[in-house]
C-alpha positions as CSV (number, residue, x, y, z in Angstrom):
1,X,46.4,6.7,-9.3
2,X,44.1,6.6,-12.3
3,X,40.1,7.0,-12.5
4,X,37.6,5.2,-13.9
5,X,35.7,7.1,-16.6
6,X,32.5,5.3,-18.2
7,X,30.9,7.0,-21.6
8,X,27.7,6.9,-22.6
9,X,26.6,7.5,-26.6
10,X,23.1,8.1,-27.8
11,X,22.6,5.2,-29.3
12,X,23.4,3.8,-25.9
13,X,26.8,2.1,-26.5
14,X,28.5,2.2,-23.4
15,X,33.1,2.5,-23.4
16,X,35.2,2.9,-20.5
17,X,38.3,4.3,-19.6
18,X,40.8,5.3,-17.3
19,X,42.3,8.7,-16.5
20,X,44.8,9.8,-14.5
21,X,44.6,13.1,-12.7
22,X,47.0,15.1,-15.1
23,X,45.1,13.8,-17.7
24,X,42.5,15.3,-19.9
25,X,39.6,13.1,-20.8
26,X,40.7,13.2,-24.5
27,X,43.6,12.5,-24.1
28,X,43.2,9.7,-22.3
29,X,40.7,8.3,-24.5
30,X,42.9,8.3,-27.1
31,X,45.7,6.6,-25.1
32,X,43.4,3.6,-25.0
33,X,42.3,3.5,-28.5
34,X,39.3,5.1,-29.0
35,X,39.0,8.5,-31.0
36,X,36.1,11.0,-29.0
37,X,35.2,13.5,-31.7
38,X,37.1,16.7,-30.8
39,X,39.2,19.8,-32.8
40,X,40.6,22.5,-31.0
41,X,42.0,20.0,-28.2
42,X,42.8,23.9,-26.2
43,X,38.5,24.7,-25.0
44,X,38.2,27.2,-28.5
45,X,35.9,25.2,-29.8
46,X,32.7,23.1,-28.5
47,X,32.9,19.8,-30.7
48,X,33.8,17.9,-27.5
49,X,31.2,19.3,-25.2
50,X,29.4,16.2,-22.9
51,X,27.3,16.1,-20.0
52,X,28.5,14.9,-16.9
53,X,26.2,12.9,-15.0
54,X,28.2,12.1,-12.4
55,X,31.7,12.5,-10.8
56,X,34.3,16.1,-9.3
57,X,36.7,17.7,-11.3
58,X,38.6,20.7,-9.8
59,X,38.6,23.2,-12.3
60,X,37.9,23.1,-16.1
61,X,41.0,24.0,-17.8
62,X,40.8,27.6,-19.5
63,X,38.5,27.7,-22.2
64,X,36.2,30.1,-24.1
65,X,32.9,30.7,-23.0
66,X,32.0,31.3,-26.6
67,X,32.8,27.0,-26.4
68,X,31.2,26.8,-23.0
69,X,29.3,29.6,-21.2
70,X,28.5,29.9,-17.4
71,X,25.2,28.9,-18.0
72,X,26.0,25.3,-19.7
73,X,28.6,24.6,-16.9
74,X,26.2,25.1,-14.2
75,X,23.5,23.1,-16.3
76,X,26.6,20.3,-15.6
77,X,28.2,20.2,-19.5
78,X,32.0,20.2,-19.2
79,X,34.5,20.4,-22.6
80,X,36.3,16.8,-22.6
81,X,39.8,18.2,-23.9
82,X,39.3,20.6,-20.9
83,X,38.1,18.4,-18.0
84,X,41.1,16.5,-15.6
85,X,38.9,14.2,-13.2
86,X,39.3,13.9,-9.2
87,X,37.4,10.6,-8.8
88,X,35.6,8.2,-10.7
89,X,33.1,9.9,-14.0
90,X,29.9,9.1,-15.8
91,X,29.9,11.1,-19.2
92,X,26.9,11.1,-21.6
93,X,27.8,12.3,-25.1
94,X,25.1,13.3,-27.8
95,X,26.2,11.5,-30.8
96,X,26.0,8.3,-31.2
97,X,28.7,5.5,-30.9
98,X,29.2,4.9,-35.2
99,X,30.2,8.4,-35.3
100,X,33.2,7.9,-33.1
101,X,34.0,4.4,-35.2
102,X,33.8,6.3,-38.4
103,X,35.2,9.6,-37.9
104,X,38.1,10.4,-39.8
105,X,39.0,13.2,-40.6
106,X,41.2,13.8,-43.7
107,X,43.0,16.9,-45.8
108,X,41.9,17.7,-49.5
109,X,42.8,19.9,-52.1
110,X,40.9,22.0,-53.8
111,X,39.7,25.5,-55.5
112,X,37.1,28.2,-55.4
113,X,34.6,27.4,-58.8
114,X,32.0,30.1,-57.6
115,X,31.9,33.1,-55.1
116,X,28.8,35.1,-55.5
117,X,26.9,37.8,-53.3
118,X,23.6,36.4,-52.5
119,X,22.3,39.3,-50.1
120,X,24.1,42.3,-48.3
121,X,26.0,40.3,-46.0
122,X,26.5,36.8,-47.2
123,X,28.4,35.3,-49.8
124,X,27.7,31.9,-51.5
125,X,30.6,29.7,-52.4
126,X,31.3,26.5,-53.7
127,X,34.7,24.6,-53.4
128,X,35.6,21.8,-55.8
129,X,38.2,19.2,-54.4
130,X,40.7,17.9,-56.3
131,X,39.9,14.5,-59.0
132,X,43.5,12.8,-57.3
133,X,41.6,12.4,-54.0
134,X,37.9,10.4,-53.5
135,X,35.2,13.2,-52.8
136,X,34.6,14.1,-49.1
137,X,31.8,11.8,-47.6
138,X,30.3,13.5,-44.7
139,X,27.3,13.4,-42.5
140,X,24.7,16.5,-43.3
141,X,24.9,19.3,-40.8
142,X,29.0,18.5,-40.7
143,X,31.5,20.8,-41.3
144,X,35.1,21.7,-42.7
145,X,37.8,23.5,-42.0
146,X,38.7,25.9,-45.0
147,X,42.6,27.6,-45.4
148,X,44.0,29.6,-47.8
149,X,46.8,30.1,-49.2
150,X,47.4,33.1,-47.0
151,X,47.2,31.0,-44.2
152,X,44.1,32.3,-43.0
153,X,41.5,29.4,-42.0
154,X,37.7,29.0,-40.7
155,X,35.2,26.8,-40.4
156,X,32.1,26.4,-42.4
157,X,29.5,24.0,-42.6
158,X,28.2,22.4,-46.1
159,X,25.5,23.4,-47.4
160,X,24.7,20.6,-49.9
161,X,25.0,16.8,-49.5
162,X,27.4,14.7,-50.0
163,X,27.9,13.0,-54.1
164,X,30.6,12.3,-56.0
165,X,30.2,16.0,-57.3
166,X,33.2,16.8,-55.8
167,X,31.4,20.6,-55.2
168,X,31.0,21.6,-51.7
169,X,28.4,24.9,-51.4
170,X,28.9,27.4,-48.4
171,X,27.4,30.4,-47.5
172,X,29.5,33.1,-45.7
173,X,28.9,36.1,-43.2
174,X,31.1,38.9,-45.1
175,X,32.2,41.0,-42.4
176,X,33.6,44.4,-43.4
177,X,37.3,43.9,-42.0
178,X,37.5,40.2,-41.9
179,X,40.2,38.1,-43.1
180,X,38.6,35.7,-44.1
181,X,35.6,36.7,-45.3
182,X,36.3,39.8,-47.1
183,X,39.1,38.3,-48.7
184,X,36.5,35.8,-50.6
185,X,34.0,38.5,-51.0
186,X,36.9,41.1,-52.4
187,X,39.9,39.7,-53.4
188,X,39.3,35.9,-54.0
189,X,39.2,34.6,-57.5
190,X,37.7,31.3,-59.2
191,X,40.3,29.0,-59.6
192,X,42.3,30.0,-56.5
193,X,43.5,27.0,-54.2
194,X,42.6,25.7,-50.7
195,X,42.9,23.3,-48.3
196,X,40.1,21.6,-46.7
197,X,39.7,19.6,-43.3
198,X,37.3,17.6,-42.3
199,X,34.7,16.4,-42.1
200,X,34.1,17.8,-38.7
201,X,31.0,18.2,-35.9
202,X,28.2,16.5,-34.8
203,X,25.4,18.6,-35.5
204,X,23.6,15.9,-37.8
205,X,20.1,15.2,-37.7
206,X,18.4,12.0,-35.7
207,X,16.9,8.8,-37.1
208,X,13.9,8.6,-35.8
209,X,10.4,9.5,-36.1
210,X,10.1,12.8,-34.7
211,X,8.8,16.1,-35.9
212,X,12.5,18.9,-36.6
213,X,12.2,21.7,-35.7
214,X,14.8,23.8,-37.3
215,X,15.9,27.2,-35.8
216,X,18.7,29.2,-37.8
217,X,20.1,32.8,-37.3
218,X,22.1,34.3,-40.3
219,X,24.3,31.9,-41.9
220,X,23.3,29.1,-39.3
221,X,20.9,28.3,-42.5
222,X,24.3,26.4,-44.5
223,X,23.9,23.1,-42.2
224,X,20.1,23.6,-42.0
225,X,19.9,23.2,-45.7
226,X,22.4,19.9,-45.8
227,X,19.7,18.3,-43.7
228,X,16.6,19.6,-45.7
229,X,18.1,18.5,-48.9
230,X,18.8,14.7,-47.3
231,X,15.3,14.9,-45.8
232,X,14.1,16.1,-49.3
233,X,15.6,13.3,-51.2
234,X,15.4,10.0,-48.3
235,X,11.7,11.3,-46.8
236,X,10.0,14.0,-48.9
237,X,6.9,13.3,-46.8
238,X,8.6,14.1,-43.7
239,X,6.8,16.8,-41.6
240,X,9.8,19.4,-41.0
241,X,9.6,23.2,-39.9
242,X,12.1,25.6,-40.3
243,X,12.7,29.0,-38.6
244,X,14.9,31.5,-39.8
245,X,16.1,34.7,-38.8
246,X,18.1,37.6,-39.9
247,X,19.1,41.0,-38.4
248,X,18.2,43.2,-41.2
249,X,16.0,43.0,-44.4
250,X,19.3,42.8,-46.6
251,X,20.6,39.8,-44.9
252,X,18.2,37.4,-46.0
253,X,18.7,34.9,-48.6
254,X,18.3,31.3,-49.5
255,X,14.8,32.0,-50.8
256,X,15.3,29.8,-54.2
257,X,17.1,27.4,-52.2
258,X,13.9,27.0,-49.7
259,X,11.7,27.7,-52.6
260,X,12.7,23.9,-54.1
261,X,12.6,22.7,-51.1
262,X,8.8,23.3,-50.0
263,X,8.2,22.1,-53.8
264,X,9.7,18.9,-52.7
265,X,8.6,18.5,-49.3
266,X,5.1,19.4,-49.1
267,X,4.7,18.7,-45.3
268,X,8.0,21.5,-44.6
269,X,6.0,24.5,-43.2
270,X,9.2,28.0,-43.7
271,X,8.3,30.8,-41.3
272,X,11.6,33.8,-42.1
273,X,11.7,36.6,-39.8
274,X,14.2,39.7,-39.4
275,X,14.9,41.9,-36.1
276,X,15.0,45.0,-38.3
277,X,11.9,45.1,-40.8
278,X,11.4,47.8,-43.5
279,X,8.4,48.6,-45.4
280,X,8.7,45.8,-48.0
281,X,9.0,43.3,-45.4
282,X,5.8,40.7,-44.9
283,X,7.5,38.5,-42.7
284,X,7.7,37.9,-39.1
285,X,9.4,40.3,-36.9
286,X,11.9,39.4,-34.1
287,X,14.8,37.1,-33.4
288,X,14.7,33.7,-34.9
289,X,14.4,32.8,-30.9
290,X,11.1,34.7,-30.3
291,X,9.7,33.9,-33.6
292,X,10.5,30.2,-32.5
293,X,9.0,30.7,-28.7
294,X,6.2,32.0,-30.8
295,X,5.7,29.1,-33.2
296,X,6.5,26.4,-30.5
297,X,3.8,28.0,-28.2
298,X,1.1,27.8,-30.3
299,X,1.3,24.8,-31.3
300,X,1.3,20.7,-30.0
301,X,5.3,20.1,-29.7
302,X,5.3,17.2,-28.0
303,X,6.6,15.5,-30.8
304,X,9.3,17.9,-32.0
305,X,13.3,17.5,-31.7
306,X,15.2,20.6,-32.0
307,X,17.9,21.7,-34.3
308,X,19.2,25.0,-34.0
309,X,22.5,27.1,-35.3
310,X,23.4,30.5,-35.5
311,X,25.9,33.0,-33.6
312,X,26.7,32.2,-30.1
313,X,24.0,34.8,-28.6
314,X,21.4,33.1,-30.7
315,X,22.9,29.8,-28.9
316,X,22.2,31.1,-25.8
317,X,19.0,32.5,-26.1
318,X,17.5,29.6,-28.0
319,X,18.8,26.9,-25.4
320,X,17.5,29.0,-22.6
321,X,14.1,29.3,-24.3
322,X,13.9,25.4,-24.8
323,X,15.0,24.7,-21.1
324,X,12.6,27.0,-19.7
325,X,9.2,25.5,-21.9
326,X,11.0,22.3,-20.2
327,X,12.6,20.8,-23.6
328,X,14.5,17.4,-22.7
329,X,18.2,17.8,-23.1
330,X,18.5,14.7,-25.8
331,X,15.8,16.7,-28.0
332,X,18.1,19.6,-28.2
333,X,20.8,19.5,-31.1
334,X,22.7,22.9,-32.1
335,X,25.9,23.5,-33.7
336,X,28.0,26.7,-32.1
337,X,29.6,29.4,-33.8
338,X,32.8,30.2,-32.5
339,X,33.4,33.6,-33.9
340,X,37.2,35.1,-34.6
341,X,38.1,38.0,-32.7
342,X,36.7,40.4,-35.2
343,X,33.7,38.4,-36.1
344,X,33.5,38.5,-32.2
345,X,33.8,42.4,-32.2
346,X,31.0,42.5,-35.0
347,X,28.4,40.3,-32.8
C-alpha cells in the first residue's frame, strides 16, 4: 500500500508523490527524484518544517521541540523527515519551488582571516574559502555548517552577501563553556582551517512588494543583515524596518554595520531595544517581541511581511504575537535556532 502525497510551494508549483507507510515523507521524495530541502533527516533541526493542510499520520517520529514545539503541531505544521502518512496528504511548503531545483549543497575548505569581539557576548568572524573551489553562492538569510578541526561543528548564518570575495562574515554568541564558541573567542587563531557546508535554510527574503518587517534577538541580527545589504544594493528605496533586541546593554552590536545601512537606505526606519537597560541606555526597553507588538500596534501593517530570527523562546513568543494580531501564516518567515545542549542550558 502506498499514499498519495501532493506538495504545494509558494510560488504555487504543485509535485506529487507517493509514500508508503514505513516511509518518511523525505525519504520518499527523494526515492522519486526530487530533493525537499532538509538537514538533520533525525527532527534536530526545523529546515523541513511544512504545513499540513490535509491528511492523518499516527505519530510524528521523535523529534525536538526546539525543531517543533507543541504549539506549532497543534497549529497543524509537521517535520517532513519525521512525518510517516496513514492516508492520502496535502503539504504546503514556504519556499518556493526554484529553491528545491537549485539546492545543492556542497563542502568547502577554508580558514579563519578575522575573529574579533564586537560586544560582551558576541564575536565577529569572517571565513575565507579556499581559491581551488568557486566561491559559495547562496541566497541571503542562508546558512552554513561550520567544523573544525576538532570535530566540533555549528551552524551560522552569513552575514554578508554573496561575491566572489570568497569571505563569509558571521557573528557568534560566545557562551562561557561552549565548544564552539569559546574555542573561536579563546583559542582560535587566524589562519586556522575549516570545513564549511552548505548553503543551507530557507529563511530568505520574498520578491514582492511588501513592507519587511525584521524582528531579531541577539545574534538572529547575522541573516537580518545578508538581507539588508541585498535590499541595500538591488532596492535602496525600499521601505524596510528592523527590530532588534538584546538581553543586556553589553550585548549589543552591529551599530556601524546598521549605521551604513540607514545611510544607504533612507526609507529603513532601526528601532534597538535591550531587556536589561542601564543608565547610558536611550533605547527601547523590552524584548525584541514587545518592542515589535509595540511598533506593529501603532502603526498601519497591513502591508508588512515578517521576518524574524533569534533563540527559540524569541521564536515562540514572536510567532504567538503575530498569530494573535491575526498575521497570515504566508506573511510569517523566521529562521530557528536550534541551540547545543549547553547553549540550551544558557537560554
Amino acid at each position: 500500500m502506498t499514499y498519495n502525497v501532493k506538495l504545494f510551494f509558494e510560488d504555487d508549483h504543485e509535485a506529487a508523490i507517493t509514500c508508503a507507510p514505513d516511509e518518511d515523507v523525505i525519504s520518499a521524495a527523494l526515492r522519486q527524484g526530487l530533493i525537499l530541502m532538509s538537514e538533520c533527516r533525525e527532527g534536530v533541526c526545523s529546515t523541513c518544517k511544512c504545513f499540513l493542510a490535509d491528511g492523518e499520520y499516527g505519530e510524528l517520529m521523535s523529534h525536538s521541540v526546539y525543531a517543533l514545539s507543541p504549539g506549532e503541531a497543534e497549529e497543524g505544521y509537521v517535520l517532513a523527515c519525521r512525518l510517516r502518512p496513514t492516508s492520502d496528504m496535502e503539504i504546503e511548503f514556504d519556499y518556493p519551488f526554484s529553491m528545491v531545483q537549485q539546492y545543492e549543497e556542497t563542502e568547502r575548505r577554508g580558514s579563519l582571516d578575522q575573529i574579533e569581539m564586537v560586544s560582551d557576548t558576541v564575536a565577529r568572524v569572517v571565513v575565507r574559502t579556499m581559491g581551488a573551489q568557486d566561491p559559495l553562492r547562496y541566497l541571503p538569510g542562508q546558512f552554513v555548517r561550520i567544523s573544525l578541526t576538532n570535530g566540533v561543528s555549528r551552524d551560522f548564518s552569513m552575514a554578508n552577501v554573496p561575491d566572489d570575495s570568497r569571505r563569509l562574515e558571521f557573528f557568534l554568541r560566545v557562551y562561557p563553556d561552549g565548544e564552539f564558541s569559546s574555542y573561536i573567542a579563546r583559542d582560535a587563531s587566524p589562519g586556522e582551517q575549516v570545513t564549511l557546508y552548505g548553503p543551507r535554510g530557507k529563511f530568505i527574503l520574498r520578491d514582492n512588494d511588501r513592507t519587511p518587517v525584521f524582528i531579531a534577538g541577539g545574534t538572529g541580527l547575522a541573516p537580518v543583515l545578508a538581507m539588508l545589504r541585498d535590499l541595500a544594493a538591488d532596492r535602496p528605496a525600499q521601505r524596510a524596518v528592523l527590530i532588534f533586541g538584546n538581553t543586556n546593554v553589553g550585548d549589543v552590536f552591529g551599530a556601524e554595520e546598521l549605521k551604513v545601512l540607514t545611510e544607504q537606505m533612507t526609507n529603513l526606519e532601526v528601532i534597538s531595544g535591550v531587556l536589561n537597560p542601564d543608565d547610558s541606555w536611550t533605547g527601547e526597553v523590552g524584548t525584541a517581541t514587545e518592542i515589535a507588538q509595540k511598533y506593529i500596534s501603532g502603526t498601519d501593517r497591513s502591508q508588512f511581511e515578517y521576518y524574524y530570527c533569534g533563540p527559540p523562546k524569541m521564536i515562540e513568543a514572536t510567532t504567538q504575537m503575530l498569530e494573535t494580531i491575526g498575521v497570515a501564516r504566508e506573511l510569517r518567515h523566521h529562521e530557528d535556532f536550534v541551540p547545543s545542549r549547553m547553549e540550551e542550558s544558557h537560554g
